[in-house]
Backbone of each chain as ProteinMPNN parsed JSONL, in Angstrom:
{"seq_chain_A": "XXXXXXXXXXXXXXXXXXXXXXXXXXXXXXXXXXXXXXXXXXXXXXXXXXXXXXXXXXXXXXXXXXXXXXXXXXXXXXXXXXXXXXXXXXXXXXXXXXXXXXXXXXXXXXXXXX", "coords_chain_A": {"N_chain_A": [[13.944, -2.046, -4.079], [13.371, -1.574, -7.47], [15.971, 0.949, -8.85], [16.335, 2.245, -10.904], [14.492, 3.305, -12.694], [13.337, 6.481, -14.025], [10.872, 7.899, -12.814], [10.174, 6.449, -10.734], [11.605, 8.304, -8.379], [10.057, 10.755, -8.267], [7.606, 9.534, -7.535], [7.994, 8.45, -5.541], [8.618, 10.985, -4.236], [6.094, 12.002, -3.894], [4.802, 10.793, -2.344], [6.094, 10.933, -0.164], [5.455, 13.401, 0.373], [2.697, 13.935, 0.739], [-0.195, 12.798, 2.962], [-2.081, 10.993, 2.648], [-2.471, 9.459, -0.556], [-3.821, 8.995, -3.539], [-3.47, 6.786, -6.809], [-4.866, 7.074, -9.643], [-7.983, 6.607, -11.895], [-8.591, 8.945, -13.944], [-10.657, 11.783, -12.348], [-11.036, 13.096, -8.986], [-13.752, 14.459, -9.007], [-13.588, 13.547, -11.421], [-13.952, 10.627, -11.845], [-12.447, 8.182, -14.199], [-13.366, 5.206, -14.595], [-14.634, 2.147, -12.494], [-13.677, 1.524, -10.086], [-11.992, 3.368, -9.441], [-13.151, 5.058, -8.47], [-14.78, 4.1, -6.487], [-13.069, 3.954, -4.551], [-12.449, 6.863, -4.315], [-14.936, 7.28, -3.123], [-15.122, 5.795, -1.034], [-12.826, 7.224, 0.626], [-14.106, 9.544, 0.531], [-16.489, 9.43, 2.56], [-15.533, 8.745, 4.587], [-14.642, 11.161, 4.997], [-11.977, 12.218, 4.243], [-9.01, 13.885, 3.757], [-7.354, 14.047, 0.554], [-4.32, 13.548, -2.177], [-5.162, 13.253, -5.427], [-3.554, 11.418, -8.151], [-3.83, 11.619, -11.743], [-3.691, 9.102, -13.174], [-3.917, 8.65, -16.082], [-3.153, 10.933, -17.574], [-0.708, 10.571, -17.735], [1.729, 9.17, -18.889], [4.095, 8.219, -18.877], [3.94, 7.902, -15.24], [1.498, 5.963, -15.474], [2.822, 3.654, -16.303], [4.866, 3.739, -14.406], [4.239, 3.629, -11.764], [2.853, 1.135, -11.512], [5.219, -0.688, -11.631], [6.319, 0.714, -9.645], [4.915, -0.105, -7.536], [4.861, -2.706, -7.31], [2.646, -3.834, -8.29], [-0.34, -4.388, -10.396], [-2.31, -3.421, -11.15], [-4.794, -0.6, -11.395], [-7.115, 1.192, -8.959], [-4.378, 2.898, -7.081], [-3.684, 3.181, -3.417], [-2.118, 5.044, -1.029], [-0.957, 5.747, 2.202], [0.959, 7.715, 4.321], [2.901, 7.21, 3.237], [3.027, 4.406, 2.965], [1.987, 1.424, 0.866], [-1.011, 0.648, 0.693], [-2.878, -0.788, -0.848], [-4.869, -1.925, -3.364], [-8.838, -1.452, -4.676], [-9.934, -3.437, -3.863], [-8.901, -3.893, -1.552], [-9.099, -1.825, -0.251], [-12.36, -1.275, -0.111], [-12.839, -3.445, 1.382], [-11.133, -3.097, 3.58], [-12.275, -0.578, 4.651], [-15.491, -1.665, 5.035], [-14.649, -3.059, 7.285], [-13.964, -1.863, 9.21], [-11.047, -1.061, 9.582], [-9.641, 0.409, 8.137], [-10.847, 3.068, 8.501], [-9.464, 3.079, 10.985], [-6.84, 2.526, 10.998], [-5.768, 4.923, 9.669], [-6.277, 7.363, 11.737], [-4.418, 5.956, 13.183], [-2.674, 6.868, 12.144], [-2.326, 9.386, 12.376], [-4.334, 10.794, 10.915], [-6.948, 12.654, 10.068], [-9.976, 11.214, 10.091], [-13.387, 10.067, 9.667], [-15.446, 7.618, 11.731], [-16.046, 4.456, 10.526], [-19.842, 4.201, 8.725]], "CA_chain_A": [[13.281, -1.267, -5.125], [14.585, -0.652, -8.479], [16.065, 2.723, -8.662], [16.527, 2.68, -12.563], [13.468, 4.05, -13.435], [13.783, 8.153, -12.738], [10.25, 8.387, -12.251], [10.188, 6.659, -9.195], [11.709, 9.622, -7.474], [8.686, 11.244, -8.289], [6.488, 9.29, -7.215], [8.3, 8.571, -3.672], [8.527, 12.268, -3.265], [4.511, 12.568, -3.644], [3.871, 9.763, -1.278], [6.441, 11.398, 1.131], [4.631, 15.016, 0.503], [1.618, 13.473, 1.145], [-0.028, 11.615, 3.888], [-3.038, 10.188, 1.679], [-2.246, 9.754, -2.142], [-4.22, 7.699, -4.526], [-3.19, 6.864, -8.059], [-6.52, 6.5, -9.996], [-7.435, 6.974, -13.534], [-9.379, 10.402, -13.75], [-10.213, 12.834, -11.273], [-12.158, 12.71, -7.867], [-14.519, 14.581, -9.768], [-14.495, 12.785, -12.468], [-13.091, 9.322, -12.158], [-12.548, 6.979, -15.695], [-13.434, 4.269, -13.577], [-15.516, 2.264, -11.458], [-12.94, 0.739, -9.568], [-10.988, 4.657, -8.809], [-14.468, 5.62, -8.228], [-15.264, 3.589, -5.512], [-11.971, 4.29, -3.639], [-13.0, 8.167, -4.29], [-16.094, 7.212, -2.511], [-14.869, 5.634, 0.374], [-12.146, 8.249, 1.063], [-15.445, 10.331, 0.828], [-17.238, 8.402, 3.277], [-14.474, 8.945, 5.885], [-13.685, 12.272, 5.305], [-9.889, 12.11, 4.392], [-8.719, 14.925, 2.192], [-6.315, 13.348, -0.225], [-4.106, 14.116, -3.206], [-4.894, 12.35, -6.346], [-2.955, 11.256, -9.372], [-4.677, 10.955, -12.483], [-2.257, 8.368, -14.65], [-4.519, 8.251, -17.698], [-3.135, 11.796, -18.04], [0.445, 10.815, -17.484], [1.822, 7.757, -19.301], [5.178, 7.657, -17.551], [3.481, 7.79, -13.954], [1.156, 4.656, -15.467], [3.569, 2.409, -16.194], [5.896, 3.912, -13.332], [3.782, 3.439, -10.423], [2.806, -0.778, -11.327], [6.27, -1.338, -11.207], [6.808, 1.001, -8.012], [4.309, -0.767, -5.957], [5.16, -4.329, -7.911], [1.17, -4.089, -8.319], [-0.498, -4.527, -11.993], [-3.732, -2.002, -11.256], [-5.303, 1.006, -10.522], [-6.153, 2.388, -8.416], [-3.573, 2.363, -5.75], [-3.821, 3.701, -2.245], [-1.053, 5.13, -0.309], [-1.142, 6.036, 3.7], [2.018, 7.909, 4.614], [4.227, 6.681, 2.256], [3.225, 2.913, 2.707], [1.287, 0.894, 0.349], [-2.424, 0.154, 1.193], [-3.916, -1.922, -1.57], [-6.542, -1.263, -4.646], [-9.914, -1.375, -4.581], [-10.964, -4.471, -3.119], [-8.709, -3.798, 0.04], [-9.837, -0.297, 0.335], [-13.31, -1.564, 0.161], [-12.866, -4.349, 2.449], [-10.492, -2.473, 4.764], [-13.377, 0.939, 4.735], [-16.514, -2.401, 5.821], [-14.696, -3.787, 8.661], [-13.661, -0.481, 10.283], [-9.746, -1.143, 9.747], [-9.051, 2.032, 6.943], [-10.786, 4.246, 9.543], [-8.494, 2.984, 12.308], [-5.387, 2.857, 9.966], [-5.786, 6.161, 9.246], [-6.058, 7.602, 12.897], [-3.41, 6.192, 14.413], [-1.371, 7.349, 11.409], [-2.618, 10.727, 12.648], [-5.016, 11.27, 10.129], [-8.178, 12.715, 10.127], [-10.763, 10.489, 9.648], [-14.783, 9.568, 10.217], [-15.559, 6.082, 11.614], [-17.181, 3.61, 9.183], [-21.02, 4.152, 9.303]], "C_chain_A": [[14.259, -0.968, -6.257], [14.298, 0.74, -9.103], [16.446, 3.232, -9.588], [15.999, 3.317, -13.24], [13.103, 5.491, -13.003], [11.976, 8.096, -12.287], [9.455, 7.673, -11.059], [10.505, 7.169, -7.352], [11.008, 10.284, -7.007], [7.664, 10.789, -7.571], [6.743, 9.172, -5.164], [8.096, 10.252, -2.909], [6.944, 12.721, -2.765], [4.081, 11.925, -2.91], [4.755, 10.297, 0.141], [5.567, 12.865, 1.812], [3.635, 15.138, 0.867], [1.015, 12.852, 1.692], [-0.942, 10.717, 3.072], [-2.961, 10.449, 0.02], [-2.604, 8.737, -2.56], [-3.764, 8.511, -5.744], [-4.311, 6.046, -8.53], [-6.753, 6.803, -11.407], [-9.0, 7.799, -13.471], [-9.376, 10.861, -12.887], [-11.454, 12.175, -10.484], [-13.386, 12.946, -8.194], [-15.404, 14.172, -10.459], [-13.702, 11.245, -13.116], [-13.568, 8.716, -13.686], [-13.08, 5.437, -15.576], [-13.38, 3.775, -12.64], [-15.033, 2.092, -9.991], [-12.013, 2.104, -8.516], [-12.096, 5.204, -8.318], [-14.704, 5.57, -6.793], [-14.447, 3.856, -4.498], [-12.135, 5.962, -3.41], [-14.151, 7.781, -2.927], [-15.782, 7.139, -0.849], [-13.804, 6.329, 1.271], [-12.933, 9.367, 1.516], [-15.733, 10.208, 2.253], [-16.634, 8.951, 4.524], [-13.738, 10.109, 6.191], [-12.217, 12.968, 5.594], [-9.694, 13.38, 3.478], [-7.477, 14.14, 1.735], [-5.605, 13.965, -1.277], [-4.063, 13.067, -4.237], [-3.915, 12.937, -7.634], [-3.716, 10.747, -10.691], [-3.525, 10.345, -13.607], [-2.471, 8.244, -15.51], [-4.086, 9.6, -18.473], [-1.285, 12.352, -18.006], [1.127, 9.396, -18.065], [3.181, 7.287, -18.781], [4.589, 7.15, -16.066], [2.656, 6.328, -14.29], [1.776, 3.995, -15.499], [4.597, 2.352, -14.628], [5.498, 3.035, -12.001], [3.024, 1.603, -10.352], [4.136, -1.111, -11.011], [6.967, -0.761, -10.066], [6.443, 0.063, -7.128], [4.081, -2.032, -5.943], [3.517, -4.847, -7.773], [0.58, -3.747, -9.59], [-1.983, -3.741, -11.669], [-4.013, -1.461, -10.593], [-6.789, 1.014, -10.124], [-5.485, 1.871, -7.131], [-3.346, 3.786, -4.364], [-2.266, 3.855, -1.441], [-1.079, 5.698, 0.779], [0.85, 6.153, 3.894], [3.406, 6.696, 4.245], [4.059, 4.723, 2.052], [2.194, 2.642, 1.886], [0.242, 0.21, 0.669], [-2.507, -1.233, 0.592], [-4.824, -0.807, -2.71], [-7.72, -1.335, -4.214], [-10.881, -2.299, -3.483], [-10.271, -4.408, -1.871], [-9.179, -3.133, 0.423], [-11.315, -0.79, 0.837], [-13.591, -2.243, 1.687], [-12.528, -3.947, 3.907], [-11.602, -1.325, 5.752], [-14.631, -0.251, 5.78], [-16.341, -2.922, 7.371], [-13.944, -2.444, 9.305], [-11.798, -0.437, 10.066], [-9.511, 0.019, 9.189], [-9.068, 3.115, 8.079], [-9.678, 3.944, 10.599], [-7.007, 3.308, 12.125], [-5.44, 4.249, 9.923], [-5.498, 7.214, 10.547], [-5.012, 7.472, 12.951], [-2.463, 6.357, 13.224], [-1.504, 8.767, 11.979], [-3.616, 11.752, 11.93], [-6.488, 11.525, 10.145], [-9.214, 11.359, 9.668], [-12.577, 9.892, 10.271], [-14.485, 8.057, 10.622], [-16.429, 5.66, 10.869], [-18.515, 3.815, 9.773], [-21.489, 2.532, 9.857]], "O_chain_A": [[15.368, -0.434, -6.234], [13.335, 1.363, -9.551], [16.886, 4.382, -9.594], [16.465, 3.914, -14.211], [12.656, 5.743, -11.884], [11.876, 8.331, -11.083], [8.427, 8.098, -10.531], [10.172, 6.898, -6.198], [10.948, 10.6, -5.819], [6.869, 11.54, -7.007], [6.145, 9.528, -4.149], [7.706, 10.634, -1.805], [6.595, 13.407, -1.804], [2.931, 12.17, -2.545], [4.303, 10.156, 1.278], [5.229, 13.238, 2.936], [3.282, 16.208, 1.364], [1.249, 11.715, 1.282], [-0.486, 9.603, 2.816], [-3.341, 11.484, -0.527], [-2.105, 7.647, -2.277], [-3.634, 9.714, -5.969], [-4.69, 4.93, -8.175], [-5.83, 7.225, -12.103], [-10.103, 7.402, -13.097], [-8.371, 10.738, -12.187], [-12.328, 11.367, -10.797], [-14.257, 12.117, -7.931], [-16.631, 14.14, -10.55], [-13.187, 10.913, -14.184], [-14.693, 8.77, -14.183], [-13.129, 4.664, -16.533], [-12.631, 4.158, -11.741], [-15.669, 2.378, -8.976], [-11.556, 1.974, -7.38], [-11.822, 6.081, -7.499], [-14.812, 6.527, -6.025], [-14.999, 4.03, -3.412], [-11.932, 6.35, -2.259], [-13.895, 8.172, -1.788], [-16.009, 7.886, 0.102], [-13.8, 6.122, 2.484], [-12.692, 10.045, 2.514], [-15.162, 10.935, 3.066], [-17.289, 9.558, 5.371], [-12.82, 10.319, 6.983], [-11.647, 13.679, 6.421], [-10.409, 13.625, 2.506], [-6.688, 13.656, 2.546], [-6.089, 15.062, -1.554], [-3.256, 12.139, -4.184], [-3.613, 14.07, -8.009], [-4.175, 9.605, -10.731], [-2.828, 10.876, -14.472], [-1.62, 7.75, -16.251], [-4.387, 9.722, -19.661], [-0.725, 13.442, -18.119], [0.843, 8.434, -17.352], [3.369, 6.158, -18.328], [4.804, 5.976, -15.765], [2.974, 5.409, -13.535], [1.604, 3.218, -14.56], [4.94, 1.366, -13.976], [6.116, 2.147, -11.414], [2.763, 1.019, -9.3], [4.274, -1.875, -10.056], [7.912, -1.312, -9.502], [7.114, -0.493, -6.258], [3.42, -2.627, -5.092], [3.172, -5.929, -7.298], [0.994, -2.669, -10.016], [-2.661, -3.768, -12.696], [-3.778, -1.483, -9.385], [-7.635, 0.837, -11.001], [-5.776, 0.926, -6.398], [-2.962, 4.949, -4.49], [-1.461, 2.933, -1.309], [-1.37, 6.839, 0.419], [1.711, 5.288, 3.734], [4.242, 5.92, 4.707], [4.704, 3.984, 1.309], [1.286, 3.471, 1.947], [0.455, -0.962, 0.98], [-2.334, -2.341, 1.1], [-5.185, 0.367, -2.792], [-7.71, -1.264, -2.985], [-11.857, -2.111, -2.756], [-10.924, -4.853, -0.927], [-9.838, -3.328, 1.445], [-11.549, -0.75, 2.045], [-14.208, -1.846, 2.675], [-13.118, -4.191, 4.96], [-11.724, -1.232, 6.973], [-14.801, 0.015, 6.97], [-17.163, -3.132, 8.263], [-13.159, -2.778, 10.192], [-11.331, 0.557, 10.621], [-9.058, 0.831, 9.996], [-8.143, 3.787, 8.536], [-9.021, 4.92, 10.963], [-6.242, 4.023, 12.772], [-4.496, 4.555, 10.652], [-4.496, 7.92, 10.427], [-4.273, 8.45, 12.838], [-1.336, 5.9, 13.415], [-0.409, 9.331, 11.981], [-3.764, 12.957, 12.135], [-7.237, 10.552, 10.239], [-8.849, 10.626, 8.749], [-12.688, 9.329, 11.36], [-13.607, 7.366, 10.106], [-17.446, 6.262, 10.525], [-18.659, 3.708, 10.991], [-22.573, 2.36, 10.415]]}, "seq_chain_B": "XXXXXXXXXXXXXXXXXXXXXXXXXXXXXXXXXXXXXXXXXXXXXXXXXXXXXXXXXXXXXXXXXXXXXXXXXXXXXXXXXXXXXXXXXXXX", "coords_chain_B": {"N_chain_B": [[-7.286, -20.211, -26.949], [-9.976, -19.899, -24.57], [-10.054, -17.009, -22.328], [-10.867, -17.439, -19.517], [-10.193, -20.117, -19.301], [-7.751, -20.043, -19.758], [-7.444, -18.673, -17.043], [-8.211, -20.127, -14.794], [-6.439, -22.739, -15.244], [-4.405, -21.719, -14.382], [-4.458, -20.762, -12.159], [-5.27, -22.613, -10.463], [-2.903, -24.092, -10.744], [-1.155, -22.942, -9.081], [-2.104, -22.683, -6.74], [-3.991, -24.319, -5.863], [-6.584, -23.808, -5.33], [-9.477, -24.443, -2.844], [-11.941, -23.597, -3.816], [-12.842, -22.014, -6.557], [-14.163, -19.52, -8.13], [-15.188, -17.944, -11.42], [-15.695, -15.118, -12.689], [-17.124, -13.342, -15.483], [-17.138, -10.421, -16.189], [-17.593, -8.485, -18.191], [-19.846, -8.285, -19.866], [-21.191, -6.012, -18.417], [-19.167, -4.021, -19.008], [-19.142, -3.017, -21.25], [-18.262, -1.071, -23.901], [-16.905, 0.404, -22.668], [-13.958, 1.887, -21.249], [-10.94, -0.584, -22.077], [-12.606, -2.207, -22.652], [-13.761, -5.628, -24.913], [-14.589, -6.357, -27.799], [-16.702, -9.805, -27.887], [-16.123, -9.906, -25.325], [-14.233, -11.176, -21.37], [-13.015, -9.451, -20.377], [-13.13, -8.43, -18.415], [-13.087, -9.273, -15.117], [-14.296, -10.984, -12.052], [-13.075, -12.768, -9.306], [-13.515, -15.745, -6.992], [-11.722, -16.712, -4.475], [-11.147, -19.245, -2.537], [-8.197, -20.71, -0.677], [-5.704, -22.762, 1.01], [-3.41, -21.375, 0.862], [-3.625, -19.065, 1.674], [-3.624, -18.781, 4.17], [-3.06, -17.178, 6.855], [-1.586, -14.728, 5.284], [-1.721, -11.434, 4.415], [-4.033, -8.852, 2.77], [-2.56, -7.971, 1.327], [-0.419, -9.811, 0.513], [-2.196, -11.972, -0.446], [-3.697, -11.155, -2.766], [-0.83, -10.365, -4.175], [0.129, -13.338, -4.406], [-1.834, -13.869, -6.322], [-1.974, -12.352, -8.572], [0.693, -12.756, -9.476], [0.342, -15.666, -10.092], [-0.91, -15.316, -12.127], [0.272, -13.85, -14.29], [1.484, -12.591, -17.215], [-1.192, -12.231, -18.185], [-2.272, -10.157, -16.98], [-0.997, -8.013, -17.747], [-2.09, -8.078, -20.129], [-4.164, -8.996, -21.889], [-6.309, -9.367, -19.374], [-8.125, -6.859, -18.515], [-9.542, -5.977, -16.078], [-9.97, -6.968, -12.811], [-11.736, -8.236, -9.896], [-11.222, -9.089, -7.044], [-11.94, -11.597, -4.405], [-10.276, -12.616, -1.313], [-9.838, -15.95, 0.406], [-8.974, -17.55, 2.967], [-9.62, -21.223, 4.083], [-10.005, -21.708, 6.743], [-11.793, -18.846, 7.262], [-13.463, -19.005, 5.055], [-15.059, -20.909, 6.171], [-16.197, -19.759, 8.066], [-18.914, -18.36, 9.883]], "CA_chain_B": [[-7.999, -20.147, -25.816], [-10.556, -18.822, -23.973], [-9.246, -16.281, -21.405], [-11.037, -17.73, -18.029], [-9.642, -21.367, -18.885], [-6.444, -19.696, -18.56], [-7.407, -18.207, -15.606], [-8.793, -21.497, -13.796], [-5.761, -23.242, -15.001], [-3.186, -20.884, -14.105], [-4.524, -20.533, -10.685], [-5.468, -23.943, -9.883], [-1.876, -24.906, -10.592], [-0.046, -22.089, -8.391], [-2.926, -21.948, -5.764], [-4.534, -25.443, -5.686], [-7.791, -23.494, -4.708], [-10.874, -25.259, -2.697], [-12.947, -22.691, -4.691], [-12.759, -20.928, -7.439], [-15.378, -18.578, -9.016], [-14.6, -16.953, -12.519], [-17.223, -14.508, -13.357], [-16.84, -12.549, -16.48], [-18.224, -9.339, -16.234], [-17.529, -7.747, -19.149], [-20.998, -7.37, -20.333], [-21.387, -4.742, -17.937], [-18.526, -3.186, -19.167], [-19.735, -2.394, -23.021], [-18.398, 0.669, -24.696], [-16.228, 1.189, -21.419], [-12.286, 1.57, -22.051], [-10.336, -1.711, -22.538], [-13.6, -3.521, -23.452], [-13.64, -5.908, -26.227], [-15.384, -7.539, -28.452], [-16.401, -11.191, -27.354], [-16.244, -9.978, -23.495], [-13.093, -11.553, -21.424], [-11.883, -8.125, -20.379], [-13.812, -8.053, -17.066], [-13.444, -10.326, -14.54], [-14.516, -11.231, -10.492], [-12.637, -14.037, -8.849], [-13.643, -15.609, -5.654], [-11.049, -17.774, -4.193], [-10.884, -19.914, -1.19], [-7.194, -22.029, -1.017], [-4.856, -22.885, 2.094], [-2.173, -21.147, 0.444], [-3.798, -17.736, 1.803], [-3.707, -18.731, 5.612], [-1.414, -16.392, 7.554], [-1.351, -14.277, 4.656], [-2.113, -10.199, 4.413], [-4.513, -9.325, 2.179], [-1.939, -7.329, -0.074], [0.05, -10.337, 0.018], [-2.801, -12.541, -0.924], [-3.215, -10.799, -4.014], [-0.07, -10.588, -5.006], [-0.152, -14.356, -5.148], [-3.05, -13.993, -7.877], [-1.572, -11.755, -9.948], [2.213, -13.415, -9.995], [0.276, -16.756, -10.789], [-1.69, -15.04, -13.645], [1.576, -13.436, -15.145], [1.547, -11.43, -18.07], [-2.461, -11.956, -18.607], [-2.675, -8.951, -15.962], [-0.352, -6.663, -18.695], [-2.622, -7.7, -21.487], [-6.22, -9.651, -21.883], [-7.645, -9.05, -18.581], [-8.613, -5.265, -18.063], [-10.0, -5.894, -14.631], [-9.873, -7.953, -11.846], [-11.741, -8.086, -8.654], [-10.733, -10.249, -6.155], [-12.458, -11.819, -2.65], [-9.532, -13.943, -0.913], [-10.489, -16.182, 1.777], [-8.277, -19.291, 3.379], [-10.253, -22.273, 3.995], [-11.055, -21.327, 8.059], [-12.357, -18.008, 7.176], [-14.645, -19.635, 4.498], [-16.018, -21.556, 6.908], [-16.893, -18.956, 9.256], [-20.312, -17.822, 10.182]], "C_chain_B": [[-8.825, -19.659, -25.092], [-9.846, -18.61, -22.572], [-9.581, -16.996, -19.622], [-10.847, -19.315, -18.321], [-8.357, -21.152, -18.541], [-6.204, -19.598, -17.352], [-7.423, -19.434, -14.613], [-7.466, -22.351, -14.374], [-4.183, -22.919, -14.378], [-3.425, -21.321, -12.129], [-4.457, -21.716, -9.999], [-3.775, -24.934, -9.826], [-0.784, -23.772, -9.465], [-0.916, -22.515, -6.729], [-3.806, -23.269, -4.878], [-6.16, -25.201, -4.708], [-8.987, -24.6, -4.387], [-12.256, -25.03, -3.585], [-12.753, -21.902, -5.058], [-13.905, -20.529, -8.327], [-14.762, -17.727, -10.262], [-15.853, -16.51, -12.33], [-16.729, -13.342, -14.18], [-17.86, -11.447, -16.431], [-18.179, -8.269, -16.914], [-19.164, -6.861, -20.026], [-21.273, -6.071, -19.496], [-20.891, -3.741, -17.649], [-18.496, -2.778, -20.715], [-19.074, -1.076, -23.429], [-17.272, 0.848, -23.426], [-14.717, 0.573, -22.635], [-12.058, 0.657, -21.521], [-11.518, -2.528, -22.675], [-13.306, -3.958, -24.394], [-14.442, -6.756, -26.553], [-15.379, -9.336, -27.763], [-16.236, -11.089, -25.79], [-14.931, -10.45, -22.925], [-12.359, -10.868, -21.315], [-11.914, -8.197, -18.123], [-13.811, -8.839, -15.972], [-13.718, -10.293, -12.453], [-13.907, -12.38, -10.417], [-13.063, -13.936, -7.71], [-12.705, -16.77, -5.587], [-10.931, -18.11, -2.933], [-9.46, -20.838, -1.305], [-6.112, -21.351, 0.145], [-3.897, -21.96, 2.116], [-2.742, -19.411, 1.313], [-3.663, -17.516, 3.467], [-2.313, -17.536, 5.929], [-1.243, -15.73, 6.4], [-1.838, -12.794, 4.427], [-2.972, -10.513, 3.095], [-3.853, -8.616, 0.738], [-1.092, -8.479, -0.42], [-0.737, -11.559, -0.784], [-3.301, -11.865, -2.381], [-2.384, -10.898, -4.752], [0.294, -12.106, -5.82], [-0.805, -14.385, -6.353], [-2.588, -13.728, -8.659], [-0.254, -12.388, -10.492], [1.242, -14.897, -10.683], [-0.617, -16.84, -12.081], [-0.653, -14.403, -14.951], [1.282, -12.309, -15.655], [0.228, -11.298, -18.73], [-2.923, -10.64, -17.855], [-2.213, -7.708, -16.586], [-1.322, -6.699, -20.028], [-3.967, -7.802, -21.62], [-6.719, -9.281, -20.732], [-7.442, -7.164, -18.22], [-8.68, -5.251, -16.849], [-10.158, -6.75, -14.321], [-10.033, -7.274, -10.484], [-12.033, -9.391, -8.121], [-10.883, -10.645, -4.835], [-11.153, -13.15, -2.638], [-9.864, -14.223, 0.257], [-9.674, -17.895, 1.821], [-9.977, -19.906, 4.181], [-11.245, -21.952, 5.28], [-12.05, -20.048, 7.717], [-13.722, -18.086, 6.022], [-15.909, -20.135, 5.23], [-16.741, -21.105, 8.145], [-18.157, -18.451, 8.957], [-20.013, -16.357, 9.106]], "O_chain_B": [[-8.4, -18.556, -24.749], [-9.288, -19.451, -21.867], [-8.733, -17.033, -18.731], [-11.428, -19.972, -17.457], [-7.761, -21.638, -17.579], [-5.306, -20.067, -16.653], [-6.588, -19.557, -13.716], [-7.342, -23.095, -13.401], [-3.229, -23.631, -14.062], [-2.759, -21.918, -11.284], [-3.698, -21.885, -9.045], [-3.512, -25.963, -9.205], [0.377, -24.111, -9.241], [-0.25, -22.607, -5.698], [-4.157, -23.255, -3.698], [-6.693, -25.919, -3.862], [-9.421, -25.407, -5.209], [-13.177, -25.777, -3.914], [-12.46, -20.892, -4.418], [-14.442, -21.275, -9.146], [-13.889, -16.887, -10.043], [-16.846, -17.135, -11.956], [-16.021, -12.465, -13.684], [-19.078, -11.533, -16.588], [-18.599, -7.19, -16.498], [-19.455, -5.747, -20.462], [-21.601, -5.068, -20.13], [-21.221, -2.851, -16.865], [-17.541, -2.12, -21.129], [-19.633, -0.023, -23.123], [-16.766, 1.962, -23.565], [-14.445, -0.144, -23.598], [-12.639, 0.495, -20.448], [-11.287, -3.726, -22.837], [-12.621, -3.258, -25.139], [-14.943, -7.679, -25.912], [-14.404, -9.935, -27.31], [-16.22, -12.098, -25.085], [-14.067, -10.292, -23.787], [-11.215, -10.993, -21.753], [-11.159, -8.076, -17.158], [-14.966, -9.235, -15.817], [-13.162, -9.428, -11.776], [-14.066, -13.158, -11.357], [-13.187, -12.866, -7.113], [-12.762, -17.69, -6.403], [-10.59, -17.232, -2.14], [-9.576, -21.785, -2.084], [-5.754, -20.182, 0.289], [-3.436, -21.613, 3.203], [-1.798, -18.627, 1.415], [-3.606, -16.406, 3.997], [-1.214, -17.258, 5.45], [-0.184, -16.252, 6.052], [-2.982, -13.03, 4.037], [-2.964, -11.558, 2.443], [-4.296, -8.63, -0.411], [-0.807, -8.488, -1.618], [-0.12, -12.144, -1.675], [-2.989, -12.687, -3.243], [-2.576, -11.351, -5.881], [0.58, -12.289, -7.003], [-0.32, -14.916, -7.352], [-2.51, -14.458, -9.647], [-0.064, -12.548, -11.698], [1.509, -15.16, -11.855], [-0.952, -17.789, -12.79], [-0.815, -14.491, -16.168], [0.935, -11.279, -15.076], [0.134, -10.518, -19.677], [-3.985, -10.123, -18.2], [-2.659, -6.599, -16.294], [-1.419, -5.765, -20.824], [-4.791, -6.895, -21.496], [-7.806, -8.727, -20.893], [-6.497, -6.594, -17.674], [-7.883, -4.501, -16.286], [-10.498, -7.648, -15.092], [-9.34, -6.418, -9.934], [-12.715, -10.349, -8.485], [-10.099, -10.177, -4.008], [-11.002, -14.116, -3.385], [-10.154, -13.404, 1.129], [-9.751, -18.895, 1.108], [-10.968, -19.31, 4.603], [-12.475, -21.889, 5.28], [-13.235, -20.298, 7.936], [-14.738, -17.396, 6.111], [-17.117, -19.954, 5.079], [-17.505, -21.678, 8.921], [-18.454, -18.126, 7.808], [-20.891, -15.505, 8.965]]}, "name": "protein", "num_of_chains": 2, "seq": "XXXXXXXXXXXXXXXXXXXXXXXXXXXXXXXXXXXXXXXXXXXXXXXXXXXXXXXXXXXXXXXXXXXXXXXXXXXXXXXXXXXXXXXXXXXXXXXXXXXXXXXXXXXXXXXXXXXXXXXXXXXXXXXXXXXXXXXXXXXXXXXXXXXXXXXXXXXXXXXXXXXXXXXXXXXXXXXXXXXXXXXXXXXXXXXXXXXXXXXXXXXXXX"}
């Protein structure tokens, strides 16, 4: 990892502080898009409590966090400090039951997929 | 150029896909942020190609995006992406 850029301090400390942290663009609320939306949803779905990042309201943290997770969009999923995937894993991961299972045996609350 | 011949030639030369699907789906991103005029913001890929066997599906991505470059920092807005090696295509 390069350790040039300070605000990937930041961002490691919020993925250590946190067991579920998405970086999404708006709020759970009120996502900016459909794509942070849908990952809202399915965090929903499964009953995770999470902490989001909204990067459309942080322009260091946007650029920071593509070149943390050497991944070019949002939104990005993080499970005790490791790197999930965006949208279409989440999705994919949430249909075939894996997210819920991932999530468990991290220790994390979680519903099973309907 | 238009943006999804890039795409289909970019990929087809990193990826040597069995199948590739562009689908521009910008119209049904109108008025949304990074839209633009002319469409070419929005896109779905479906790809089937060997290169994904034995491959996670965060690392199968990353393929996509390294063999799309710096169209992922500028012209395309969005990108969603089904990856599937050749056996898993062919599954029921």
């Amino acid at each position: 990892m390069n350790e040039a850029n300070p605000v990937f301090a930041r961002i490691q400390a919020d993925i250590d502080a946190n067991p579920v942290v998405l970086f999404m663009k708006g709020t759970p609320v009120f996502p900016q898009c459909g794509f942070s939306a849908q990952v809202v949803q399915v965090l929903s779905l499964l009953g995770v409590k999470f902490k989001a990042f909204d990067i459309l309201a942080d322009d260091e943290l946007r650029q920071g966090i593509k070149e943390f997770s050497n991944w070019p969009t949002i939104p990005q999923l993080y499970v005790k400090g490791e790197f999930i995937g965006g949208c279409d894993i989440v999705r994919e991961m949430y249909q075939s039951g894996e997210l819920g299972k991932l999530l468990r045996d991290k220790g994390i609350e979680a519903q099973a997929a309907a | 150029m238009r943006i999804a011949t890039l795409i289909q030639a970019r990929l087809t030369e990193a990826l040597a896909p069995t199948r590739l699907e562009i689908i521009d789906d910008s119209a049904r991103h109108v008025g949304h942020a990074g839209a633009r005029p002319g469409g070419e913001s929005h896109f779905r890929l479906v790809i089937v190609a060997a290169a994904f066997e034995g491959r996670s599906r965060l690392e199968r991505q990353r393929l996509v995006y390294a063999a799309l470059g710096d169209l992922m920092a500028g012209e395309i807005h969005a990108l969603a992406l089904t990856t599937s090696s050749p056996s898993e295509a062919a599954a029921p």
